[in-house]
C-alpha positions in Angstrom: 91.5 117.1 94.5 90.8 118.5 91.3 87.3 119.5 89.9 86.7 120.3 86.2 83.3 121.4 85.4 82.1 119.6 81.8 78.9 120.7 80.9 76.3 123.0 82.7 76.9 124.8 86.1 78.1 124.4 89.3 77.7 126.3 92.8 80.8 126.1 94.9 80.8 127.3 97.9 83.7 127.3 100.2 84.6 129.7 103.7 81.4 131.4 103.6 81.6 132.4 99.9 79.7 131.3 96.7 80.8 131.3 93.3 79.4 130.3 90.3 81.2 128.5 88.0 80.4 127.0 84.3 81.3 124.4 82.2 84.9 125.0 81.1 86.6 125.8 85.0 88.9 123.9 86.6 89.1 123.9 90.3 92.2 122.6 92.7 91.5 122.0 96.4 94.2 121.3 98.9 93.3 118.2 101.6 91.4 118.9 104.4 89.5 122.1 103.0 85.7 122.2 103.8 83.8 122.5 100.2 80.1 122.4 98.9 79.6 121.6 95.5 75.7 122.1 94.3 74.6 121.8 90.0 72.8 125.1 89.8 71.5 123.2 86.1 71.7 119.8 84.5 75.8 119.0 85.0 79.1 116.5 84.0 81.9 116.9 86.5 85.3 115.2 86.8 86.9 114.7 90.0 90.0 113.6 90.3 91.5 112.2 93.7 95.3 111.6 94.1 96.8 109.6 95.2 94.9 107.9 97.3 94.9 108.7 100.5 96.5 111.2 100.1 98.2 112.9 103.3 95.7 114.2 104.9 92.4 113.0 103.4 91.6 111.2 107.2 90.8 113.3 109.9 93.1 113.4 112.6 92.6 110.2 115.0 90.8 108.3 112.0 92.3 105.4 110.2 91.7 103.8 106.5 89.1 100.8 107.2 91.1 98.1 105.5 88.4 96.3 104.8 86.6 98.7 102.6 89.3 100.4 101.1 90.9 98.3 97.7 94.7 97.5 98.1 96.7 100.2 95.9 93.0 101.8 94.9 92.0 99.0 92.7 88.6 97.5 92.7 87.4 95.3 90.6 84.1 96.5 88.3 80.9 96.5 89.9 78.6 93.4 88.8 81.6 91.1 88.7 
């Protein structure tokens, strides 16, 4: 997972730490890792999954619901 911070401020904390981080920073997290992401202001972020699932993004024992996860992550847009 990938996080870029776009406008205003973020609050990540992660492992007992906090750390502020502003509009401009790009954060990488490996799958599996325990994160808290809280807007400390007014804030755009991009997240970006990939792929998806990716190796490890179910816990271990848990399965992808087929029938509420899109075939090769495509849905089709909401409304239609």
């Amino acid at each position: 997972a990938l996080v870029h911070v776009v406008a205003g401020s973020v609050s990540l904390e992660m492992d007992g730490q906090e750390v502020e981080c502003a509009a401009g920073t790009l954060l990488s997290f490996v799958p599996g890792e325990t994160r808290s992401l809280r807007a400390l202001q007014p804030s755009r972020i991009l997240l970006l999954l990939s792929p998806w699932p990716g190796e490890g993004h179910f816990p271990a024992g848990e399965d992808a619901d087929p029938g509420r996860m899109p075939a090769q992550a495509m849905a089709p847009p909401l409304g239609q």
